[in-house]
py3Dmol code that shows the C-alpha trace and the ligand (Angstrom):
import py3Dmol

protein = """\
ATOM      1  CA  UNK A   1      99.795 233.187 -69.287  1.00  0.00           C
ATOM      2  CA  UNK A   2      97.545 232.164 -66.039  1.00  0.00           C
ATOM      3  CA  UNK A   3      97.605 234.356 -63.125  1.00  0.00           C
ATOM      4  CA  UNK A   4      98.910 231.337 -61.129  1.00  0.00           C
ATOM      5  CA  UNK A   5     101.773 231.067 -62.922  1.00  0.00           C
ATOM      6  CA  UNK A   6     102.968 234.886 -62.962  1.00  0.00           C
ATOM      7  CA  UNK A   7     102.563 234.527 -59.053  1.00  0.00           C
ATOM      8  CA  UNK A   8     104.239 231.389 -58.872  1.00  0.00           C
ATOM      9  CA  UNK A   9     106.817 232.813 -61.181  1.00  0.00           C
ATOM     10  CA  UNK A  10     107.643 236.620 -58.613  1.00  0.00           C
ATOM     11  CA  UNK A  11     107.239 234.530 -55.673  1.00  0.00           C
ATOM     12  CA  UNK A  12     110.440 232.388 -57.173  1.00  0.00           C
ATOM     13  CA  UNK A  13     111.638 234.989 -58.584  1.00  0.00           C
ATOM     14  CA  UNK A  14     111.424 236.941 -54.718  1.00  0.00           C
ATOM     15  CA  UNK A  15     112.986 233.819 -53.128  1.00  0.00           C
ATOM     16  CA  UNK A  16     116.112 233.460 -55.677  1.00  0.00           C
ATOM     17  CA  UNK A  17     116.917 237.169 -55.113  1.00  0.00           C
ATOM     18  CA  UNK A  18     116.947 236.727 -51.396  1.00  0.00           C
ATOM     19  CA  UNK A  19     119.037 233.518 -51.529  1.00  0.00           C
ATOM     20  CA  UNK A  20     121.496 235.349 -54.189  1.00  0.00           C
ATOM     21  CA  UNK A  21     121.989 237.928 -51.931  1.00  0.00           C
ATOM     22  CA  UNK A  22     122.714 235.712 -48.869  1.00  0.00           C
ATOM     23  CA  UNK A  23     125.191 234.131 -51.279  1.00  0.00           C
ATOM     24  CA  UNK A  24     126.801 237.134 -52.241  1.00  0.00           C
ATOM     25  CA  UNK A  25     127.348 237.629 -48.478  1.00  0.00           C
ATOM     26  CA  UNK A  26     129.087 234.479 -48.378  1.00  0.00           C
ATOM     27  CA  UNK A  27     130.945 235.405 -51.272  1.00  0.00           C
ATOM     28  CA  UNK A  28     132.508 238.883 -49.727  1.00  0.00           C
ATOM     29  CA  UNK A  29     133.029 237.073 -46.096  1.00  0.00           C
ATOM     30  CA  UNK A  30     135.060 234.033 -48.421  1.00  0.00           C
ATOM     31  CA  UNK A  31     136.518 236.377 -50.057  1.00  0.00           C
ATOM     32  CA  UNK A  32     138.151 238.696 -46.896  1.00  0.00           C
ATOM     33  CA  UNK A  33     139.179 235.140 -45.277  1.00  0.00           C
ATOM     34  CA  UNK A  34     141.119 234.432 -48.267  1.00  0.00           C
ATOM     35  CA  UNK A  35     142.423 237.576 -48.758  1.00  0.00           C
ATOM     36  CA  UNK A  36     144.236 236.948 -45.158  1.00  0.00           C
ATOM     37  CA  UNK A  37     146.752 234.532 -46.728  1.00  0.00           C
ATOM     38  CA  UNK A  38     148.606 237.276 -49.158  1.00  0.00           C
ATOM     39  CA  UNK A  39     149.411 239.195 -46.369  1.00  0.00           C
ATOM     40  CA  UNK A  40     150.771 236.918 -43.621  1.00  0.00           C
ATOM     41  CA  UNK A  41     153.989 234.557 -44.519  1.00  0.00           C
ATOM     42  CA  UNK A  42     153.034 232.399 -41.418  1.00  0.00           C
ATOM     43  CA  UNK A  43     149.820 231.999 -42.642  1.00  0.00           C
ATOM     44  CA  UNK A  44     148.365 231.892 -38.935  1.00  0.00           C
ATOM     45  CA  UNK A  45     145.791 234.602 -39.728  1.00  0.00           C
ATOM     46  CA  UNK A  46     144.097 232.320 -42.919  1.00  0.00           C
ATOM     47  CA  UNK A  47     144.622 229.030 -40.838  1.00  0.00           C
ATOM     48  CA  UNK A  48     142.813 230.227 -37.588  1.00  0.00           C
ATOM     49  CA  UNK A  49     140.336 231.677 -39.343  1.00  0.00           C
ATOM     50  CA  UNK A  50     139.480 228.647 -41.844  1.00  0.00           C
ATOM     51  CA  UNK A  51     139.642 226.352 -38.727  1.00  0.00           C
ATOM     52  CA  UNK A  52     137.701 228.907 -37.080  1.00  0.00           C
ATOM     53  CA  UNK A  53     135.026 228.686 -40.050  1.00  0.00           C
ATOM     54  CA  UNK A  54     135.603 224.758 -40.175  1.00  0.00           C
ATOM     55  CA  UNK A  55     134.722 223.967 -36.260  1.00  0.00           C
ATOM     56  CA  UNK A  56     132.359 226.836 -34.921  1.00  0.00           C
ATOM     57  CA  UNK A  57     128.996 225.068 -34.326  1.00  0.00           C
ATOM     58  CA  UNK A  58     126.962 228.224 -35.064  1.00  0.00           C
ATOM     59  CA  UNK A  59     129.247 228.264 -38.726  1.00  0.00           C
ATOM     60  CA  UNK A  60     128.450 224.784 -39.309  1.00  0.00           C
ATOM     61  CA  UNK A  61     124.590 225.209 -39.100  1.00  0.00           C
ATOM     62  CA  UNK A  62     124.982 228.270 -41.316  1.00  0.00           C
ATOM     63  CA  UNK A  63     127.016 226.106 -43.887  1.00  0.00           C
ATOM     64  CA  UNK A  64     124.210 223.655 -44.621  1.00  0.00           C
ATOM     65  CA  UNK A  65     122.132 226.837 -44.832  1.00  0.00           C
ATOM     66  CA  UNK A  66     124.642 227.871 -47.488  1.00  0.00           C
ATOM     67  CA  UNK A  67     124.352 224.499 -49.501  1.00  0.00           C
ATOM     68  CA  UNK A  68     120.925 224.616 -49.494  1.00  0.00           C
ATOM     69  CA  UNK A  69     120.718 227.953 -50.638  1.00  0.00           C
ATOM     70  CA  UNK A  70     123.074 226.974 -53.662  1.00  0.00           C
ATOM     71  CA  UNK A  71     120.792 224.196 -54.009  1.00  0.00           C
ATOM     72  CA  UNK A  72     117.728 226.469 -53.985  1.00  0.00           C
ATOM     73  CA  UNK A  73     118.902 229.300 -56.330  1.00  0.00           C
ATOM     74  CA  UNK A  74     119.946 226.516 -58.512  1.00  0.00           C
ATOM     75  CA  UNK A  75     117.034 224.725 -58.802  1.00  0.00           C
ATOM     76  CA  UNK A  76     114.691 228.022 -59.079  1.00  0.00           C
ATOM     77  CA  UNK A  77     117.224 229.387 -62.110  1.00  0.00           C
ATOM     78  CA  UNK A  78     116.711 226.228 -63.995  1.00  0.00           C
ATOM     79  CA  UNK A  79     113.157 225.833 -63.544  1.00  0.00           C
ATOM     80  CA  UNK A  80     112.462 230.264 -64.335  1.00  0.00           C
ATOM     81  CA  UNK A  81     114.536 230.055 -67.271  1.00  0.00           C
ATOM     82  CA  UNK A  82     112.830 226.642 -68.534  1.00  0.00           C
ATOM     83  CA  UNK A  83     109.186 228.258 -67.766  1.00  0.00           C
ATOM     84  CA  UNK A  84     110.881 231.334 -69.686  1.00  0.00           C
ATOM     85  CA  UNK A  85     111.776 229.271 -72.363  1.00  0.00           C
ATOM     86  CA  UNK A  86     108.265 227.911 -72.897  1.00  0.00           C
ATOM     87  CA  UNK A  87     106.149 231.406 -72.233  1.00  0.00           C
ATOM     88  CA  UNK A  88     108.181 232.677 -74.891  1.00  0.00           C
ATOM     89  CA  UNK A  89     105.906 233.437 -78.094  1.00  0.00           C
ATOM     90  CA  UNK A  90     107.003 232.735 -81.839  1.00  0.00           C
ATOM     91  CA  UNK A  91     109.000 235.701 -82.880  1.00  0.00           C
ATOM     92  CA  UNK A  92     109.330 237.030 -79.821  1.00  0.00           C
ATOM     93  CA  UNK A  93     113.148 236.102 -78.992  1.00  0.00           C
ATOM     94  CA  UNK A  94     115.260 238.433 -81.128  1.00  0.00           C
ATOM     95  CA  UNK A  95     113.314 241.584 -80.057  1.00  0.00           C
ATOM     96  CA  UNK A  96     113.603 240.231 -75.905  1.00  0.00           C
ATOM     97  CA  UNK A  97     117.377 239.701 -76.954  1.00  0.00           C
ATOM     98  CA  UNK A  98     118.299 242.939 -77.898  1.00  0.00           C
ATOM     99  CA  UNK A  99     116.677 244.539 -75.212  1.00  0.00           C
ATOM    100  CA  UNK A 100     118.149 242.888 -72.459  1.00  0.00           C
ATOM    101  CA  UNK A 101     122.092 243.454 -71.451  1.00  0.00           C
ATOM    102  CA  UNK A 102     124.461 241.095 -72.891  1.00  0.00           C
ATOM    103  CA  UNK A 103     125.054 239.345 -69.563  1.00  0.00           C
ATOM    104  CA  UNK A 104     121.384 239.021 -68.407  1.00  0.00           C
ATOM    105  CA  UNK A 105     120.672 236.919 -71.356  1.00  0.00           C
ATOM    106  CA  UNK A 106     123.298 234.176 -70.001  1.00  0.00           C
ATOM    107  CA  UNK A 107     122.725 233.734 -66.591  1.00  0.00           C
ATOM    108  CA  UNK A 108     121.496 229.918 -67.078  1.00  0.00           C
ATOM    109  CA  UNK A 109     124.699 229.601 -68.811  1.00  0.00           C
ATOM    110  CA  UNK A 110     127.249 231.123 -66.396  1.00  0.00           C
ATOM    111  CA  UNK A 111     125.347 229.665 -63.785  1.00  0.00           C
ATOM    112  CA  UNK A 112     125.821 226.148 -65.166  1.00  0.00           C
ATOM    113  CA  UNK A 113     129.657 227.117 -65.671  1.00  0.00           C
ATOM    114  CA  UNK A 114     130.076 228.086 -61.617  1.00  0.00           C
ATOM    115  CA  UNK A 115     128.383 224.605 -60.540  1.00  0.00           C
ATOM    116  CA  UNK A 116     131.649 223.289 -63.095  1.00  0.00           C
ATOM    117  CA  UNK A 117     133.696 225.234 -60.906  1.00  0.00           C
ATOM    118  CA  UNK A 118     132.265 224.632 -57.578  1.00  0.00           C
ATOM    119  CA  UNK A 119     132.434 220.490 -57.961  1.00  0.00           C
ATOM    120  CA  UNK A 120     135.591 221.268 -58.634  1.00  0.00           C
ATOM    121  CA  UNK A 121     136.528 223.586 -56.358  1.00  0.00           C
ATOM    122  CA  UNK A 122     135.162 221.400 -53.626  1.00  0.00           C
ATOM    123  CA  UNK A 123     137.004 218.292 -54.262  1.00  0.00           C
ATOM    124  CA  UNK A 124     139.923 220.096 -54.055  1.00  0.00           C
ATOM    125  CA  UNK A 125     139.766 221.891 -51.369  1.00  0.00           C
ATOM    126  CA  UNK A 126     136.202 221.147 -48.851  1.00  0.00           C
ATOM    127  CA  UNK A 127     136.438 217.691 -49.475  1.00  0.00           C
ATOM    128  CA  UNK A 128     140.352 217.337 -48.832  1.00  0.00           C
ATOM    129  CA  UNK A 129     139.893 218.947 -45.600  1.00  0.00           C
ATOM    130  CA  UNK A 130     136.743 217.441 -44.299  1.00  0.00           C
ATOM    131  CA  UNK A 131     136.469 213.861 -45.538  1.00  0.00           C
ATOM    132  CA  UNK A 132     140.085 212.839 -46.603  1.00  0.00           C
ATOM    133  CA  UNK A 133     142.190 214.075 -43.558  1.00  0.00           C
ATOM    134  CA  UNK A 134     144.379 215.179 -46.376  1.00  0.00           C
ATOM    135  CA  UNK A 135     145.360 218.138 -44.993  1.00  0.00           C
ATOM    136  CA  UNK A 136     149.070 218.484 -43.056  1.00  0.00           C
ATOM    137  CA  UNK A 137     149.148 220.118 -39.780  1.00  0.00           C
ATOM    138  CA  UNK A 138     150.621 223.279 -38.338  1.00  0.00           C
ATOM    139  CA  UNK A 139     151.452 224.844 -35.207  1.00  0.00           C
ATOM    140  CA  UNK A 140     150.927 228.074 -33.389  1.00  0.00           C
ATOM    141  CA  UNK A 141     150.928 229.083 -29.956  1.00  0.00           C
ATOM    142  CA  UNK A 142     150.850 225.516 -29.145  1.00  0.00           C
ATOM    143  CA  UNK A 143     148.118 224.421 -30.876  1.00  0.00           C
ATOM    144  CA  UNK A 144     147.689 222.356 -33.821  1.00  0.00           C
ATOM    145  CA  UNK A 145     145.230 223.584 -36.703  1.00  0.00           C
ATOM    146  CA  UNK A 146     145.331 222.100 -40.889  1.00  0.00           C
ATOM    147  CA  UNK A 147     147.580 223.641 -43.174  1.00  0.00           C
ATOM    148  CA  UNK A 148     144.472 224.572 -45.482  1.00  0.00           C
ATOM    149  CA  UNK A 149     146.443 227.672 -46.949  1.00  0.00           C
ATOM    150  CA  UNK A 150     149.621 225.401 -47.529  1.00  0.00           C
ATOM    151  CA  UNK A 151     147.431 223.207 -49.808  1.00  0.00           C
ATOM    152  CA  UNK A 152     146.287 226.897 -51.597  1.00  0.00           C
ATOM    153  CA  UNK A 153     149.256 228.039 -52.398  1.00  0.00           C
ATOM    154  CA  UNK A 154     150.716 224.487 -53.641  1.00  0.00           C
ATOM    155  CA  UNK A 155     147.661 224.535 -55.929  1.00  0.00           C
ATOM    156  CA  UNK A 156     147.752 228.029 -57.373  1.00  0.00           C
ATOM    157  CA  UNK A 157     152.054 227.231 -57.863  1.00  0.00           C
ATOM    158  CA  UNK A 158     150.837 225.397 -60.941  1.00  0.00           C
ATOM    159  CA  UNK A 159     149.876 227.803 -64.087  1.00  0.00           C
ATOM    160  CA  UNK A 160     147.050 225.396 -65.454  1.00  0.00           C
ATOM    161  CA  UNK A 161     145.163 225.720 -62.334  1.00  0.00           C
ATOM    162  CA  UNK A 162     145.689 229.306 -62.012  1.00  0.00           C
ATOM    163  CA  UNK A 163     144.350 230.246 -65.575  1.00  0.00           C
ATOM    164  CA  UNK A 164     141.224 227.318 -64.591  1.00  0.00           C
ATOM    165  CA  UNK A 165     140.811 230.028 -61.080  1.00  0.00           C
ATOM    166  CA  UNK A 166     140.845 232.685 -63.741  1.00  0.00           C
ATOM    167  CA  UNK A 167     138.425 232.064 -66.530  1.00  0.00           C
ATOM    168  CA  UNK A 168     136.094 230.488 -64.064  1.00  0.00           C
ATOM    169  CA  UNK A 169     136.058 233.583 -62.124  1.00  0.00           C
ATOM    170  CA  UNK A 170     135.252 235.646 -64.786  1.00  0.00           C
ATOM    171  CA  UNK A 171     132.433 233.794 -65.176  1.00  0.00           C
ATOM    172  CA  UNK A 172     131.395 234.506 -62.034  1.00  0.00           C
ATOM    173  CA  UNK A 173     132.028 238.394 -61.896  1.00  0.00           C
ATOM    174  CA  UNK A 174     129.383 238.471 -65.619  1.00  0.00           C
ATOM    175  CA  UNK A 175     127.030 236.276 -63.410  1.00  0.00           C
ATOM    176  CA  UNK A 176     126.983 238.874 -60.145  1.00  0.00           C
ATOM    177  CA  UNK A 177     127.596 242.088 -62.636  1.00  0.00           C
ATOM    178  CA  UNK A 178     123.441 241.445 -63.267  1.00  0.00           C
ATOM    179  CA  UNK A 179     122.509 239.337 -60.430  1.00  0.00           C
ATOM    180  CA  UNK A 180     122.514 241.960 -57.670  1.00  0.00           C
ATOM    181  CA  UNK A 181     120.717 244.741 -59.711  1.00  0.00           C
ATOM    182  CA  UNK A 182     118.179 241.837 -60.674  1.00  0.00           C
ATOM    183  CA  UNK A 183     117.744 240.733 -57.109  1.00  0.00           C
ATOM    184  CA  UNK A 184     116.551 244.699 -56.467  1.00  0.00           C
ATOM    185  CA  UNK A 185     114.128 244.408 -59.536  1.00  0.00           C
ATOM    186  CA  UNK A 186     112.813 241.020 -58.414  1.00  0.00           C
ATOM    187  CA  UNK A 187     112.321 242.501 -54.673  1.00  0.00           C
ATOM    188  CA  UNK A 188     110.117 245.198 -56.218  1.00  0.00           C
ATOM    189  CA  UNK A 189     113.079 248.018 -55.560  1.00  0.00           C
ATOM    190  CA  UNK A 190     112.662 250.419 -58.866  1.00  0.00           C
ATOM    191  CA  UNK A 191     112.089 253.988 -58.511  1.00  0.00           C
ATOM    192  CA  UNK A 192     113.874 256.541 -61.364  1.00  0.00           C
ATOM    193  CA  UNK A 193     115.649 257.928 -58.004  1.00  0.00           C
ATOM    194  CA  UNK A 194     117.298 254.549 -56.763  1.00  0.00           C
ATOM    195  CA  UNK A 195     117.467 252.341 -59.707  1.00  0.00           C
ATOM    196  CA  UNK A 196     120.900 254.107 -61.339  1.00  0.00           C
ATOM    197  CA  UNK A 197     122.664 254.348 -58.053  1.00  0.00           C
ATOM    198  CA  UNK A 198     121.909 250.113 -57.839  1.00  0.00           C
ATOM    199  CA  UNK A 199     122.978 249.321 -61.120  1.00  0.00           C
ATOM    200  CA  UNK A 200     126.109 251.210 -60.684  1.00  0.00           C
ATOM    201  CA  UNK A 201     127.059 249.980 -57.029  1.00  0.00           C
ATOM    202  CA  UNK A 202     125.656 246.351 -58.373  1.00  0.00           C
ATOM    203  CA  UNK A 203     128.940 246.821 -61.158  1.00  0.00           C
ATOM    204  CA  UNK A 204     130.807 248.091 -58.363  1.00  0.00           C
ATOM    205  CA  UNK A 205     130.062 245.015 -56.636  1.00  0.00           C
ATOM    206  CA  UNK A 206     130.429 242.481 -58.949  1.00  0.00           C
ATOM    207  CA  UNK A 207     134.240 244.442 -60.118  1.00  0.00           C
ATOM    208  CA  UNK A 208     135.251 243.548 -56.251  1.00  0.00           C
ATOM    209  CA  UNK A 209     134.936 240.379 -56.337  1.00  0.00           C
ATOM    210  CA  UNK A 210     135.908 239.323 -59.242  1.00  0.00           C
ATOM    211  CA  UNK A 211     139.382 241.280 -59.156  1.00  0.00           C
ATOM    212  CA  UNK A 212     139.900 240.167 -54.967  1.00  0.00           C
ATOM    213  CA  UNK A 213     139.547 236.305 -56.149  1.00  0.00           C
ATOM    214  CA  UNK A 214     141.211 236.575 -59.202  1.00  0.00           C
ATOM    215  CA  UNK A 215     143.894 239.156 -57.374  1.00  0.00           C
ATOM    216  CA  UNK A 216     144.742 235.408 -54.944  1.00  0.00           C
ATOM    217  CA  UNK A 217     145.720 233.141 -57.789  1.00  0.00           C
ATOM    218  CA  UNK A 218     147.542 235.524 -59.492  1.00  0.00           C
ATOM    219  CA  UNK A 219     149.785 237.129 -56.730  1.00  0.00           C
ATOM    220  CA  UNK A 220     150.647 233.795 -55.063  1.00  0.00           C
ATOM    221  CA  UNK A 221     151.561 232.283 -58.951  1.00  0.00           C
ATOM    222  CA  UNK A 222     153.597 235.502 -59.370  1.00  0.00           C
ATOM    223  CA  UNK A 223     154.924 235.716 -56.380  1.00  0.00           C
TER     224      UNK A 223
END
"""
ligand_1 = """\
43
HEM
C 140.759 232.329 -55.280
C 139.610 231.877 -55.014
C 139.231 230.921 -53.908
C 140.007 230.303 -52.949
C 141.496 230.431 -52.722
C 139.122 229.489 -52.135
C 139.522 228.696 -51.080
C 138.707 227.831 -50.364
C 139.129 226.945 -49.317
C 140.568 226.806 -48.830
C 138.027 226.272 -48.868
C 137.941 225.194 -47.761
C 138.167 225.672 -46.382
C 137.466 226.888 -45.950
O 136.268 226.859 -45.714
O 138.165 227.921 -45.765
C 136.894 226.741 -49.622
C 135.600 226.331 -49.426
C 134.505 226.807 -50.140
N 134.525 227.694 -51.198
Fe 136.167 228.646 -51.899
N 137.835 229.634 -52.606
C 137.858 230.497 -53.696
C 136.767 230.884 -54.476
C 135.467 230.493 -54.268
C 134.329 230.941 -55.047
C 134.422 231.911 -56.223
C 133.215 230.341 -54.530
C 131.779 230.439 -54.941
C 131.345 230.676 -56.155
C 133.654 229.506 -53.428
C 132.824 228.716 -52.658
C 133.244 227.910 -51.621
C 132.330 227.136 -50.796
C 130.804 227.112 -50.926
C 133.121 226.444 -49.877
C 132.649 225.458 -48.789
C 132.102 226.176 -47.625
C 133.147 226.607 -46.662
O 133.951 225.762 -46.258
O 133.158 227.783 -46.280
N 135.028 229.630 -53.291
N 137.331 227.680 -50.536
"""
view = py3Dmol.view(width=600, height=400)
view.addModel(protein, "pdb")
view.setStyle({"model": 0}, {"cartoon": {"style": "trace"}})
view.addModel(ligand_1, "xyz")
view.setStyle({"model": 1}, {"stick": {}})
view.zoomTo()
view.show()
């Protein structure tokens, strides 16, 4: 193994991590936004705040930084784990197995599931809203915003696409459980002092979000 490659391979490795943890950001401001339609019958609060997110200039440079971050962390996963793939030496893959968590060892995979999810997930609902005009319109106070969280709750009223929502965030929540403690390692954070208290809050982490997404489909299904 060159030394070009092992620097090559942190400095991705160092640029992932930092785009993973800009996405988890996303992931915990998408998350309270959503959240907003469980509480509100109206659905005013979710509706202003998705056309809020839709039509803010600022928010709509940051959402091509967002795609291109997915695009980037992408990209780097696939080309680390192929490089991993290759540096691997002959009887070296059971032992590296059973030393790693069961999760870390299917990040390519998971990761490959949540792109599944997130073509679909955007033709539903990004797409609808920003290229179709599908969306119908509402009123409050006078003014007229789309009916985004109608077209949520119609969706998540049918069981097939509420057990899809499910498994597929599942997924997700065994891709953050080790992506957030593996950012830390990547960034060089690991010290006997910090590195227990990360793992743990990186569970903690990953347990939010998964149950507050998979908490939406559920209670408007059940509802
Ligand atoms: C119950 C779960 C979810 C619901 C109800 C939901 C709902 C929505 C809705 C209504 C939109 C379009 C309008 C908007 O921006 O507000 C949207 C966009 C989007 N969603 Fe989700 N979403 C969920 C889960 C996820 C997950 C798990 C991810 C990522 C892995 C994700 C990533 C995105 C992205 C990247 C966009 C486009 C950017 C944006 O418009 O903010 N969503 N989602």
């Amino acid at each position: 193994m060159g030394k070009s490659y092992i620097y090559s391979s942190v400095t991705k490795k160092v640029i992932m991590s930092l785009v993973g943890l800009f996405l988890i950001t996303f992931l915990l401001v998408h998350l309270t936004i959503n959240l907003l339609l469980l509480f509100d019958p109206t659905r005013e609060l979710f509706n202003v705040a998705a056309h809020f997110m839709g039509t803010n200039p600022l928010i709509q440079i940051f959402q091509w930084v967002l795609f291109g971050g997915f695009a980037l962390h992408m990209i780097l996963g696939v080309i680390l784990q192929v490089q991993n793939w290759m540096a691997r030496p002959k009887g070296y893959k059971k032992k590296a197995a059973s030393e790693k968590s069961l999760f870390s060892r299917f990040m390519i995979h998971t990761g490959i599931l949540i792109v599944v999810f997130l073509v679909i997930h955007f033709s539903d609902f990004f797409i609808k809203a920003k290229f179709l005009g599908e969306i119908g319109e509402i009123v409050y106070n006078g003014h007229h915003y789309e009916d985004m969280g109608l077209l949520v709750i119609e969706k998540f009223q049918m069981l097939g696409y509420v057990i899809f929502y499910v498994i597929a965030l599942l997924i997700l929540g065994f891709h953050l459980d080790h992506a957030f403690q593996s950012a830390f390692q990547s960034l060089g954070v690991n010290h006997p002092k910090y590195t227990p208290f990360i793992m743990g809050f990186s569970r903690f982490l990953a347990i939010v979000i998964t149950v507050g997404y998979i908490f939406i489909p559920l209670f408007i299904y059940l509802k």
